[in-house]
N, C-alpha and C positions, 0 to 999 in steps of 0.2 A: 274573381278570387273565390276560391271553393270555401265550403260554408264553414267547415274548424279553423279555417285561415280566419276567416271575417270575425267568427267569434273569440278568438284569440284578441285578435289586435284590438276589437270593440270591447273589451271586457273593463266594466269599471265605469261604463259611460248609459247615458242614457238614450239609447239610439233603436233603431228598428230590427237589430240582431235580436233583440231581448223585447222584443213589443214594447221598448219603453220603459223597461222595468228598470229602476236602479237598486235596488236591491244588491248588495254583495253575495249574499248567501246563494240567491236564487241564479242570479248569471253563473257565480261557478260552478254551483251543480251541474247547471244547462251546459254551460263548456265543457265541465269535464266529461260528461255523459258524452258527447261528440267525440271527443280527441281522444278516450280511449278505444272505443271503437276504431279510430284510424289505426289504433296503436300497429297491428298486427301489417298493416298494408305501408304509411309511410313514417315510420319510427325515425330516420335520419332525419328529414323533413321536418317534424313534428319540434324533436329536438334542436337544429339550427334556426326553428324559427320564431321558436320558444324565449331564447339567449337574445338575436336579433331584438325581440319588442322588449325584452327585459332591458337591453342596454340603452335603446334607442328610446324608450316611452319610459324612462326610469321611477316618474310620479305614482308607476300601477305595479313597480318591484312586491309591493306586500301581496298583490293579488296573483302574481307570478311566481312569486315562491308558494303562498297555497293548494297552485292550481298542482306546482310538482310534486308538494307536499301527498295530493293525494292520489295522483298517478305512481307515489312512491307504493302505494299501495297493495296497485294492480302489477306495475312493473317495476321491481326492483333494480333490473341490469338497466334499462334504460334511464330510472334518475341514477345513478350510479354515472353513466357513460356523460350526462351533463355535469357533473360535480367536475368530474375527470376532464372532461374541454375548458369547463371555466376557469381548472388548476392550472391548465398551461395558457389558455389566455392571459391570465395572470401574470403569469409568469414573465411571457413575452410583454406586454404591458410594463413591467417593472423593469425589466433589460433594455427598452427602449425609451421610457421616461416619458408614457403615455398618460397623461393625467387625469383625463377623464374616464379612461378605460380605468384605470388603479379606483379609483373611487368609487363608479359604478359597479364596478365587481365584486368588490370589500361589502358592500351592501345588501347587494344582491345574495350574496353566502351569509350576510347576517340576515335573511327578511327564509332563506331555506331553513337556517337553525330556528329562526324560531317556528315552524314547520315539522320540526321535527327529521326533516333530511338529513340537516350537515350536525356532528356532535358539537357539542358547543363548546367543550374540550379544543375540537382541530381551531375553532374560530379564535377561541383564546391564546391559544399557538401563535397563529399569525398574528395580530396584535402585537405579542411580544415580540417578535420575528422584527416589522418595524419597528417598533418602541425600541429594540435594541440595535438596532442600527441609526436611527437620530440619535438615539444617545452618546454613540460614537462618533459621529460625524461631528459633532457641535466638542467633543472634548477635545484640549489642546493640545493634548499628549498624543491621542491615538487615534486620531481621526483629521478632521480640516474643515473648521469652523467657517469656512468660506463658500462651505457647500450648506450653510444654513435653512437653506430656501428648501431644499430636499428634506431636510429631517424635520422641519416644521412641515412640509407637506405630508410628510408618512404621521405625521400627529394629527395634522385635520381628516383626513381619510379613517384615521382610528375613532377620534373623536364625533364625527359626522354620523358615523352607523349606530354608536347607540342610542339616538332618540327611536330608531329603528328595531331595535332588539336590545335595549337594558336590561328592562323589565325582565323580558325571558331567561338575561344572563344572572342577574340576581337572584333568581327564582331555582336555576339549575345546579351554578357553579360560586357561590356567592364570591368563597373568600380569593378564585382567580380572578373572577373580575374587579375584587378589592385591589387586589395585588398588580393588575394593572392598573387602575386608577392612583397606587402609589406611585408607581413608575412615573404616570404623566405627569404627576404632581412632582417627581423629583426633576425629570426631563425638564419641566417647565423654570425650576429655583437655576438649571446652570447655563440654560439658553441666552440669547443677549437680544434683550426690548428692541424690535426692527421699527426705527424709526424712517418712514417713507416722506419725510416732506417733498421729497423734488417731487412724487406721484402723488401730491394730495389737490383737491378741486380746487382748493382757493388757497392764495397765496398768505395769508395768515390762515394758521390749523387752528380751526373751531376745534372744541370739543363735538359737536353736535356731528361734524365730519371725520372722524377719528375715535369713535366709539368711550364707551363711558371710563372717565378719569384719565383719559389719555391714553389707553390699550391699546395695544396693536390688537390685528385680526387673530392670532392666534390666543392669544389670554383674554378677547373679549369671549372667542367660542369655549373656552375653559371655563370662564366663570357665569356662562350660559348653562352647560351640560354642567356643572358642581349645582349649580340650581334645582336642574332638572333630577339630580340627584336625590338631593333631600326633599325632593316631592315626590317619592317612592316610584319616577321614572313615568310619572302620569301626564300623558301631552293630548291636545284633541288633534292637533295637525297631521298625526300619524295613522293612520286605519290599519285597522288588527283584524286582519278577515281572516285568520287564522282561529282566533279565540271559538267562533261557533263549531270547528270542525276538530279541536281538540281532541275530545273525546277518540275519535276514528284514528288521527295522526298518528297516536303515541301508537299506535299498533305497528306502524310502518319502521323499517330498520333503518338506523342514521348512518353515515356514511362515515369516513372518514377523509380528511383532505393533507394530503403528502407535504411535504416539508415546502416551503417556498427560499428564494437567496435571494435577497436584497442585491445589487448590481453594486459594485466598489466604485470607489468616488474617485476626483483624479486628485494626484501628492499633492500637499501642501507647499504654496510658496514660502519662500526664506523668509523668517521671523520679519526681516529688517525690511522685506518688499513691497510694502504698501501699493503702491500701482500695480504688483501682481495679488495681490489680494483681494485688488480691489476688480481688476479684470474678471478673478473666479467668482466673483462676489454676482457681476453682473452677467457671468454665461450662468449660475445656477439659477437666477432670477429669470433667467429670460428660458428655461428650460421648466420650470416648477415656478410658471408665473400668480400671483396671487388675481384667483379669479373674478373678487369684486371687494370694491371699498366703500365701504356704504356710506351712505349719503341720507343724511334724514334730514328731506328740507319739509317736512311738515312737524307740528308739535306733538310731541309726546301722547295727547288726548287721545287723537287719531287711533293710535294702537296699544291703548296701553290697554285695553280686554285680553292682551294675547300674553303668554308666557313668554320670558326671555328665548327660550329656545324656540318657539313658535317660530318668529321674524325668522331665528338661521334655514328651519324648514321650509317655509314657504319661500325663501330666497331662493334655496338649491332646487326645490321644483320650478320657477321661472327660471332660473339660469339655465337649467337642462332643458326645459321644453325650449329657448331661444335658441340652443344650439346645437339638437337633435332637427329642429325644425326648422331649421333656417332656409331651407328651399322648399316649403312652401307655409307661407306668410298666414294662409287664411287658416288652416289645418294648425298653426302653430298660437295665433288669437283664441280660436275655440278652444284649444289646451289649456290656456292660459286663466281663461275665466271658467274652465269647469274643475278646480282642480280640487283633490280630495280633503277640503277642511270644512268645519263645521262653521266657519266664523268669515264676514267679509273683508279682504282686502285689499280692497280699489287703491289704498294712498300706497298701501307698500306695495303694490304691484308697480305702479309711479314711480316712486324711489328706486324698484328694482331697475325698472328701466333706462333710466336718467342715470341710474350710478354704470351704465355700461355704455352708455352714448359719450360720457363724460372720464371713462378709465383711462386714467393713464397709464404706461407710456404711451397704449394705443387699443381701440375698441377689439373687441373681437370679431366683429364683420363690420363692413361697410354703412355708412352714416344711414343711408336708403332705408336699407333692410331695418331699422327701427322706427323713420318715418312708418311705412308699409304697418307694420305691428300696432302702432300706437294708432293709426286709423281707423286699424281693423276692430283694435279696442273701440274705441271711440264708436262704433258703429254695431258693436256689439252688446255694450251697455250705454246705451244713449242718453238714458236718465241720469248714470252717476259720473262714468270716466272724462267725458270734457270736461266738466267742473275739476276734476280731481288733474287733470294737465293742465289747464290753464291756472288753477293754484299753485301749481307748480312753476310756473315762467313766472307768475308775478315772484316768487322767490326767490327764484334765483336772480331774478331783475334787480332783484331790490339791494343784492351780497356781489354785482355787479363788477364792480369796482375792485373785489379780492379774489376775483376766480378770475383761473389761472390762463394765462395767455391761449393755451391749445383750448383746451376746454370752453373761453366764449368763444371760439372760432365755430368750433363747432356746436355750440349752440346758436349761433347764427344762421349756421347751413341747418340746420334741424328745422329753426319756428321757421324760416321762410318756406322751408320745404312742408310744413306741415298746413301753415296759412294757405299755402298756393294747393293743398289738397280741401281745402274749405271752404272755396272761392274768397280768401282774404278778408276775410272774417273777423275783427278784432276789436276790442273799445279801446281803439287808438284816444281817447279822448284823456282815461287815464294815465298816459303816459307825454301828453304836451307838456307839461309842466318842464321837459327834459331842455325845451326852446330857453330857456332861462337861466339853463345853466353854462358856462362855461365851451365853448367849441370842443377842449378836452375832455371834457366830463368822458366816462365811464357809459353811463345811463344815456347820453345823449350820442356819441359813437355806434353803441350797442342798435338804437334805432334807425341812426341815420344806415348802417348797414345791412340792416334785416328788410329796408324799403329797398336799396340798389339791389340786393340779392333777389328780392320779391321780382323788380323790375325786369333783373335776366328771366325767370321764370315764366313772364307774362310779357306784358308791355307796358310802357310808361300811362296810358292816361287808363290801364286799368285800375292799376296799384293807385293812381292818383283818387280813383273813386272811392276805393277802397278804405281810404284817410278821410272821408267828409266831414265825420263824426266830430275830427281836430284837421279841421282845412290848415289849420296853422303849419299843420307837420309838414307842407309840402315844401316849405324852407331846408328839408332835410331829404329833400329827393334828389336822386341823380340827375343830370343835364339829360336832355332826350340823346341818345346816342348816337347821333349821325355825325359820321368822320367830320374832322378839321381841317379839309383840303387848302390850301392856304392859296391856292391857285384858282377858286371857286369868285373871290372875290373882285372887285371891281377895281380896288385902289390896290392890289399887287403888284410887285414888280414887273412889269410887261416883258422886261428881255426874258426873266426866268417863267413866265409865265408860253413865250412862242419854244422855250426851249420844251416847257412840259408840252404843247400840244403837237411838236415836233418827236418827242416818244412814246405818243400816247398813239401816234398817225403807226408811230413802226410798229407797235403790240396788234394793233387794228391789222396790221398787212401781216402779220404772221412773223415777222423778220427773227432772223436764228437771232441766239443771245452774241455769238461770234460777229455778227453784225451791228447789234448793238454798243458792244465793247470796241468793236474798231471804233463805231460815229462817236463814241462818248472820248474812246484818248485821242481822236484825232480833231474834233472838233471842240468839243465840251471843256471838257479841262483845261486844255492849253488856254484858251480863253477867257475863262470864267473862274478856272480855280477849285481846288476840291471842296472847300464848303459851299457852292452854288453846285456842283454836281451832283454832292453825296443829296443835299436836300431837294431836287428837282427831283432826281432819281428815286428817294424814296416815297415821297409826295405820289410823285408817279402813278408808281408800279402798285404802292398801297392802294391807293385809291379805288384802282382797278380792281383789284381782290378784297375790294371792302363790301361788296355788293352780299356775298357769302361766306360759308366756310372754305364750300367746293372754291370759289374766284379765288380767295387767299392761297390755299393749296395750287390750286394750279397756278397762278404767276408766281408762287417759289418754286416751284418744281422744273417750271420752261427758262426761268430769267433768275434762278438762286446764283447763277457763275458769274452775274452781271453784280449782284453786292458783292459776292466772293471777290471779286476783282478789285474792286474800289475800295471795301474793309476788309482789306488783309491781316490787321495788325487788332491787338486790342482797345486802343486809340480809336479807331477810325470805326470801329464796330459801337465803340460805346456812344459816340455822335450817330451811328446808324440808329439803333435806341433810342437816342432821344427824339430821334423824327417819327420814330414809332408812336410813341409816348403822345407826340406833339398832336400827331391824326386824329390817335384817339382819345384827348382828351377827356371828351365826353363819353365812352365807355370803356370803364377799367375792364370788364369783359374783353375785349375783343382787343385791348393792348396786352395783358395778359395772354392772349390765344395765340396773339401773333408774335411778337416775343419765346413762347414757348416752342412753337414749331421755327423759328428761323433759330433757333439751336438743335434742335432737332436735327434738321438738314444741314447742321456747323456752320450757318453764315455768323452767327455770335455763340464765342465763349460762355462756357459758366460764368466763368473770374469776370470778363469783362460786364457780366449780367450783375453780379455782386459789387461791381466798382459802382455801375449805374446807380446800384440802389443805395447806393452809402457816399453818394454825391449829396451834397448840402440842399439842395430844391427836394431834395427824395425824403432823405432823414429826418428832416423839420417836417414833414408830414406824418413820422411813424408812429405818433399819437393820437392823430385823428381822423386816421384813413388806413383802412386793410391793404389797400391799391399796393405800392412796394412790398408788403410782407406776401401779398399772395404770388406775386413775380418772381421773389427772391424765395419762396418756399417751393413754387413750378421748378425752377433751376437746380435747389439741391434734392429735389425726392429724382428728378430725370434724371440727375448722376446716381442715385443712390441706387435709382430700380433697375439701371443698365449693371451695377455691380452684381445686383442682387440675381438677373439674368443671365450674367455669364456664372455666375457658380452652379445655377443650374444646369447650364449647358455642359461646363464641364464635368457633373457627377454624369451625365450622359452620355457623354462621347470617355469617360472611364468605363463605364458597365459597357458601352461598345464595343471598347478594345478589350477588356478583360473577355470578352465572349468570340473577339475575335482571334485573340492570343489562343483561347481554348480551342475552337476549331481549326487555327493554323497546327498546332501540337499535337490534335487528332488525327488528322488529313495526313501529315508527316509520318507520324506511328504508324497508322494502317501501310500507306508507302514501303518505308522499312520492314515492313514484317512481312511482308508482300516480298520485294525484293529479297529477305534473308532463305526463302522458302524455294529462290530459284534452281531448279536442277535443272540438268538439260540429259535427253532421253533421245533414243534412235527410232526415227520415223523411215523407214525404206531407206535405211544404213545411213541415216542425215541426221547429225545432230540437232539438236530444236528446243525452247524452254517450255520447261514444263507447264508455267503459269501462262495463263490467255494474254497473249497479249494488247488485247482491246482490254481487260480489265488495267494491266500494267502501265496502258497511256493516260484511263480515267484515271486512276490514279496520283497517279503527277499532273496531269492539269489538276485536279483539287488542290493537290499541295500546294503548288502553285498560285493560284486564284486563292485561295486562303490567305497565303503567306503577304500576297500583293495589298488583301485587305484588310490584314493587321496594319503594315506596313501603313496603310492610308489609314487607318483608325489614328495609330498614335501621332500621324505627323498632322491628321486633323483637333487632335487635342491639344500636341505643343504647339501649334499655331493661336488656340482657342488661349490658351496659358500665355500665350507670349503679348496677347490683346489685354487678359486679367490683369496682370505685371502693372501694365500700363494705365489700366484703369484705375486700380490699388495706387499708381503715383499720382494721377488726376485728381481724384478723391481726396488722398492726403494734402496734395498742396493747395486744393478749395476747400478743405476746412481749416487747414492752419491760416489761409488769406479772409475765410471768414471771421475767424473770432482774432483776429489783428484787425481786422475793419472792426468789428465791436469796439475794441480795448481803443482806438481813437477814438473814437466817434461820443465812447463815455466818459473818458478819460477827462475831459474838461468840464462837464456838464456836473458830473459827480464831485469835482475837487467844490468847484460854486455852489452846488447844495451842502458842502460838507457829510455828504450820506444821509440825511435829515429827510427822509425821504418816508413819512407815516401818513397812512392813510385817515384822514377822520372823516368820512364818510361811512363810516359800517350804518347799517342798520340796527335795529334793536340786537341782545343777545340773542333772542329766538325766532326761527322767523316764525311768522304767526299768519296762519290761513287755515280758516276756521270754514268749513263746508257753508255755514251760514253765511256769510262772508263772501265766499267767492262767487263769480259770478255765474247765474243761473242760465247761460249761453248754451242752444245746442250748437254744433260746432259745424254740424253736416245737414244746418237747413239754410240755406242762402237767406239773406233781409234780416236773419234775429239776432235782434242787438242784445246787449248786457243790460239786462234791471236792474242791476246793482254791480257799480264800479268805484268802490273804494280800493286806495291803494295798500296793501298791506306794509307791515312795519312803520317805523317812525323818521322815515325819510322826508324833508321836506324839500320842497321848491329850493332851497339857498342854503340846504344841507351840506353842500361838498364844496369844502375848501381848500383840498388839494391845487397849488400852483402849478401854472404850466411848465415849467422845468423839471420841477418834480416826479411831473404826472408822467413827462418824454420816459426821464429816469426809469420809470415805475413799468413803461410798457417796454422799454429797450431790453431794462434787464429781464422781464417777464418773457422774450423771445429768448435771449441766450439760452436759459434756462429749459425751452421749452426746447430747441433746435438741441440742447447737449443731450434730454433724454430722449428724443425721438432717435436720434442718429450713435447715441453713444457706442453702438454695436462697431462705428467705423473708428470714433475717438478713443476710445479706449487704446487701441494700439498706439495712439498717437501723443498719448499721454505725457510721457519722457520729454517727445521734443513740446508739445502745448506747455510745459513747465519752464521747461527751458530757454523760450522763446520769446513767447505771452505774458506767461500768468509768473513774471518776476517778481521782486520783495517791491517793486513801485507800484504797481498793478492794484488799482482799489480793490479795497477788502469786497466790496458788494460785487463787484464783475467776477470776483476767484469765488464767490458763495455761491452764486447764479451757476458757474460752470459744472462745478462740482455738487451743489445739490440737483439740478438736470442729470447727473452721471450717477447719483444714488449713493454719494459719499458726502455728506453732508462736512462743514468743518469751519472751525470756531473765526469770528471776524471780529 
C-alpha cells in the first residue's frame, strides 16, 4: 500500500504511520502534508479513496471531513467533485433503499459542514427534504401510513448527525435548525408509538428492554438528542478535530449540495384492508429494518458517567465497525476497543453485542461471526471483557425463562460456541442448583442443552471433565452417541437379524440398488411384511453410514431408490423416520443430519418430517428437549432457502434473456440494414451484389445464433418459473399444515390451562451484576477457576413454579410466534386462507396472539 494510502486509512489510530503518535492535530497535518502533494499525480484516486474509508471506517468521519476540509484549501475543484459524487451516491442510496449508505452519507456531509466545506444552509435543505417526505408518508390523507418504517427511518438518519454537527448548526444557522427541530417535534406528535413485541428478547417486555417509559427506538433517540440539546450540544463521544483548524477553514469556499428526491412510496391499500396494510406494513419493515433494540442487561451504575446520547453514539460506532468489518474479525476487535471516546465502555460494548446476536427477526450475520469478535475481545482486554460477558450470561441466565424462544436458541449456539473457544471453562458449580428444579424448568433445559451442544463440539468425556467443579451436572449430559443398532444385540430377533447380515453381505459385494429392490419384494416382504422390511432396511443401511458423514452420504446416494421404493407415500416415510430417530437415539446430532439430507435427496417429505414431529412421543418432548424443534426448523428453513434460491436464479436467467433479447434485436437490425443496402452491379456484363457476401452469411448466422439464444434463455426461465409455481405451492401448503399441527396439538392443552399460563419465576426487577460481583475468570487461560461465584439476582433453588402443562403451553406458543416472524415474508400472502382455515372464532385467543404478534400485528385477546 503506498504511503498516503496507509496514512489515510491509519489516520485516528495510534500505529506506526504516525511513530505512534495519537495526537489528532499532528497525524492530520502529517496526512495532509502527503496527500496534497499526491494531489497533482492521483486526484481521482485520492478522492475514491477518501469516500471509500469515510464510508467503510465511519467512526474517523470527523477526521475525514477535516482532512477535506483542508485540501478545500489547496484544491477547490477537487473537494467540489467529492461533494458532487457523494450527492449522487446519495441519491442512488435513497432510490434504492440503502440504509446504511443513507445514513453514512447524511453524516459524512454533516462532519464537511462542520469543516467548512458543505454550507450548512444545503445540509439544512436536506433535513427538510426528509423531514418532509416522513411527514407525508405517515399522513392519512396524502401519503400511506404503512410505509412508516421509512419516514421513521429518514428521522433517525436526521436525527443521528447532530450529535455530529449541532453545535456548528446552532452556531451558524440557529433559527433553521430550530425550525427543523420543530418539524421533528411536530413529525413525532402525528406518528403512531411502533409497538414491536413479537421482535422483543423476552417474552414479557421489561422496561429495561424497551427503553425508558416504554419508548420505542425512535422517541427514545428524540428525547436523547432534545437532551443533548439543552446542554448546548456538548458531548465527549464525538471528536471535533476540526475546532484546532478553524481558524485556516473559514478561508476555504463552502460548496453547495443540489437538491436531493426522496423515492415515492407504493399506493395505499383500501381503508377496510387490514391484511394489506399489514402486508405493506411488513415489506417497509423488512426494507427500513430497525437496526438494534437495545438490551440493558446490566444496571444502570455501569453507565450512567455517560450522557443519554453518548450510549446512541458509541452504539452506531460498534454497529458500523461490526458491519464494515465483518470479514475480517481481528481488524474489526481492534476497532472496536480503540474507538474515539474519552470514557470506558466494556458493558456497553456487551450489551452492543448481545443485542445483535439476539435481534430479531434475525441477526445481521451469522451466529460465528460474533462468537469470533467476542473472543477477539476477550483476548484483547483480558483484564476487563471476560468479566464483563460472563456477567452477562449470568443475566440473561437468570430472565431465562422470559426470553423469547429464537433468541435462547441462539444463546445456546453462542455460550457453547464460545465455552468450546475457552477449553470449556465455566463455574458449572453455580448453576447445579438447576438438578433441583423441575425436568421443564427454563434454567435447567438451557443447561442440559449448552452440555449436548458443547458435546457436538468436542466429545463426550471431554465436556464430562469440564462439569468437575458440579460432577452432579453430568445427570444433564447426552447419552455417549453411538448408534442404536437394534441388531447389535444378543437377544434380537434372529430371523430379522440373518435378514440384516444377508443386506449387509450385498452392500459388502457392491450389489446395484436394482438388485437390492428385486431380493427385498421378492423375498423380504412377501414373507416378513413391510414393518420387518422397512425396519431391517433402515437399521441396515443406517448403520453403515453411521461410521461418518461421508458413509451417511454415500449409502443415500448408492441405495436412496431402495427407501424410495419401500416409502413411497407419506405414511410409510414417516415410519422411515422413526427408525431414524430410533438409531440415533443417542445423538440428536446425527438424527438431525440424517433426517435432513434424506429430504434433501426426497426420500422424506417436509409434511411427512412435520407429521413426525407433532406425533405424541415427539410433542410431549417440546419442552424439554431442542431435539424436534431443531429437525422441524432443518425442514422448514430447507424449503424456505430452496424458495429463496430460485428467486435468485430467476432474477438471473431475466438479466440473461433481457441481454439476450438485446443482442437477438442487434444482430437482426445490423441484418436488415445490411440486406436494405443490396444493390446489384455489372462485373464483366454479370450482375452481382454489391454487399460481400461472406459478410452477408456472418451476418445471418448472428442473427440466427442470437435469436436461438434468446429463444433458450427464455424457455430456460419459464421452465425455472414453472419449478417456482410449484415451489410457492409446497411452501404454501407446509405452512398452512404447520400451524393446523399447532392449532391441534394446543388446542386441548390451552382449553385445561384455561390460558393461565404466567410465569413467576422472573428474577429480581433489575438484573444486577456488579463488576465486584462477577466472576474474576480469565476465560483464555485453561485450569482458572472463578474466586467468586455468586449467583446474581434473587432466584432461588425452588423459585420456579411454573407446571408442566403450562410450561409445554409456554414453549409451544413461544415457537409459533417465533416460526411466524422468521417466515412471515412467506405468511403474509397466506394470510386470507391462515384466517379462514386456522385461526377461526374457536381458535384460542393465545395461538391467534402468538400468530400475529410473530407477523408484527400484535391484536387484542
Amino acid at each position: 500500500m503506498s504511503s498516503w494510502r496507509s496514512l489515510v486509512l491509519r489516520l485516528g489510530e495510534k500505529c506506526s504511520e504516525y511513530g505512534g503518535n495519537a495526537d489528532y492535530k499532528d497525524q492530520l497535518e502529517t496526512c495532509f502534508g502527503v496527500v496534497r502533494r499526491e494531489l497533482g499525480h492521483d486526484s481521482d484516486e485520492i478522492s475514491s479513496f477518501l469516500l471509500e474509508c469515510a464510508e467503510q471506517l465511519p467512526h474517523k468521519i470527523p477526521l475525514y471531513g477535516t482532512l477535506i476540509g483542508l485540501l478545500n484549501l489547496e484544491d477547490e475543484d477537487f473537494v467540489r467533485k467529492i461533494v458532487e459524487i457523494t450527492h449522487d451516491n446519495l441519491q442512488v442510496a435513497l432510490d434504492k433503499g440503502k440504509c446504511n449508505t443513507i445514513r453514512i452519507l447524511l453524516r459524512f456531509l454533516t462532519a464537511l459542514m462542520c469543516s467548512k466545506v458543505l454550507q450548512p444552509n444545503s445540509l439544512v435543505v436536506l433535513f427538510e427534504t426528509l423531514l418532509s417526505s416522513a411527514a407525508t408518508a405517515v399522513d392519512e390523507d396524502k401519503g400511506n401510513p404503512s410505509w412508516q418504517a421509512c419516514a421513521d427511518y429518514y428521522i433517525v438518519c436526521v436525527l443521528s448527525c447532530l450529535p455530529w454537527g449541532g453545535a456548528e448548526l446552532v452556531e451558524q444557522v440557529p433559527e433553521e435548525i430550530d425550525r427543523v427541530m420543530v418539524g421533528i417535534q411536530a413529525y413525532m406528535s402525528i406518528r403512531k408509538h411502533v409497538s414491536d413485541s413479537g421482535c422483543s428478547v423476552f417474552e414479557n417486555v421489561y422496561e429495561s428492554d424497551q427503553g425508558e417509559a416504554g419508548k420505542d427506538f425512535l422517541e427514545d433517540l428524540w428525547s436523547r438528542v432534545q437532551d443533548l440539546s439543552s446542554k448546548a450540544w456538548k458531548l465527549d463521544s464525538v471528536p471535533r478535530p476540526h475546532l484546532p483548524f478553524e481558524p485556516q477553514l473559514v478561508g476555504g469556499k463552502s460548496h453547495d449540495f443540489g437538491p436531493i428526491n426522496c423515492p415515492d412510496l407504493p399506493d395505499p391499500p383500501a381503508p377496510s384492508s387490514e391484511v394489506a396494510r399489514g402486508k405493506q406494513r411488513h415489506e417497509a419493515e423488512q426494507k427500513y429494518p430497525q437496526r438494534i433494540r437495545r438490551l440493558n442487561i446490566f444496571p444502570s451504575s455501569k453507565t450512567e458517567h455517560l450522557q443519554p446520547i453518548d450510549r446512541f453514539v458509541v452504539e452506531e460506532y460498534l454497529l458500523d465497525v461490526l458491519f464494515f468489518l465483518n470479514g475480517c474479525r481481528k481488524e474489526c476487535a481492534s476497532y472496536m476497543v480503540g474507538l474515539p471516546v474519552p470514557f470506558r465502555y466494556e458493558y456497553l460494548m456487551a450489551e452492543t453485542i448481545f443485542s445483535q446476536i439476539l435481534l430479531l427477526p434475525q441477526s445481521p450475520f451469522k451466529l460465528m461471526y460474533y462468537t469470533l469478535v467476542i473472543m477477539d475481545l476477550c483476548k484483547a482486554l483480558p483484564g476487563a471483557f471476560p468479566a464483563v460477558v460472563a456477567g452477562a450470561v449470568r443475566s440473561l441466565f437468570d430472565k431465562i425463562s422470559d426470553l423469547d424462544m429464537e433468541c435462547r436458541s441462539r444463546l445456546i449456539l453462542w455460550f457453547s460456541h464460545h465455552l468450546s473457544n475457552f477449553q470449556f471453562i465455566w463455574p458449572w458449580e453455580e448453576w447445579a442448583h438447576v438438578l433441583d428444579l423441575p425436568k421443564w424448568a427454563p434454567q435447567r433445559v438451557f443447561v442440559q442443552e449448552v452440555l449436548e451442544r458443547e458435546v457436538r463440539l468436542s466429545y463426550w468425556d471431554k465436556v464430562k471433565q469440564s462439569i468437575d467443579s458440579a460432577p452432579a451436572l453430568e445427570e444433564l449430559l447426552p447419552p455417549r452417541g453411538t448408534p442404536n443398532f437394534k441388531y447389535s444385540a444378543e437377544d434380537c430377533d434372529q430371523t430379522e437379524r440373518e435378514i440384516s447380515s444377508k443386506l449387509n453381505q450385498m452392500v459388502k459385494d457392491r450389489s446395484a440398488s436394482r438388485e437390492i429392490i428385486s431380493w427385498i419384494e421378492e423375498h423380504v416382504l412377501p414373507e416378513h411384511g413391510f414393518d420387518v422390511t422397512l425396519r431391517v432396511v433402515a437399521q441396515t443401511f443406517l448403520n453403515i453410514g453411521s461410521k461418518s458423514f461421508t458413509h451417511l452420504i454415500t449409502v443415500l446416494e448408492r441405495y436412496g431408490q431402495v427407501f424410495a421404493k419401500i416409502c413411497p407415500d407419506q405414511d410409510r416415510q414417516i415410519m422411515l423416520i422413526s427408525e431414524v430417530d430410533s438409531l440415533w437415539k443417542n445423538n440428536a446430532q446425527m438424527a438431525a443430519i440424517t433426517i435432513d439430507r434424506m429430504m434433501g435427496y426426497r426420500l422424506v417429505s417436509n409434511v411427512a418430517i412435520v407429521k413426525w414431529v407433532f406425533s405424541t412421543s415427539n410433542s410431549d418432548q417440546f419442552h424439554v428437549s431442542d431435539r424436534p424443534w431443531e429437525i422441524l426448523k432443518n425442514a422448514v428453513t430447507k424449503t424456505f432457502n430452496r424458495l429463496t434460491d430460485l428467486r435468485k436464479e430467476i432474477l438471473s436467467l431475466k438479466t440473461s434473456a433481457a441481454l439476450a433479447t438485446e443482442a437477438a434485436v442487434k444482430a437482426q437490425a445490423e441484418l436488415e440494414d445490411a440486406q436494405s443496402k443490396l444493390t446489384l452491379t455489372l462485373v464483366d456484363g454479370e450482375p452481382v451484389l454489391a454487399e460481400n457476401p461472406v459478410k452477408m452469411k456472418r451476418l445471418k448466422s448472428s442473427a440466427e445464433r442470437t435469436k436461438e439464444a434468446e429463444t433458450s434463455a427464455r424457455e430456460s426461465l419459464e421452465a425455472k418459473q414453472a419449478v417456482f409455481s410449484q415451489v410457492i405451492n409446497e411452501i404454501e401448503e407446509l405452512f398452512l399444515f404447520l400451524y393446523k399441527s399447532f392449532c391441534n396439538v394446543l388446542a386441548e392443552p390451552l382449553r385445561e390451562t384455561d390460558g393461565s399460563l404466567h410465569q413467576s419465576s422472573k428474577a429480581a426487577d433489575e438484573m444486577v451484576v456488579d463488576q465486584e460481583d462477577a466472576p474474576t475468570m480469565e476465560l483464555d487461560k485453561e485450569g482458572e477457576k472463578s474466586e467468586k461465584s455468586q449467583p446474581n439476582g434473587d432466584r432461588t433453588t425452588n423459585g420456579y413454579n411454573v407446571g408442566e402443562k403450562e410450561q409445554w403451553c409456554l414453549t409451544t406458543l413461544g415457537y409459533v410466534k417465533a416460526f411466524s416472524r422468521q417466515y412471515a415474508s412467506v405468511i403474509w400472502p397466506l394470510v386470507e386462507r391462515l384466517n379462514a382455515e386456522i385461526l377461526t372464532e374457536d381458535v384460542h385467543p393465545l395461538f391467534r396472539k402468538a400468530v400475529y404478534t410473530g407477523l408484527g400485528q400484535p391484536i387484542d385477546t
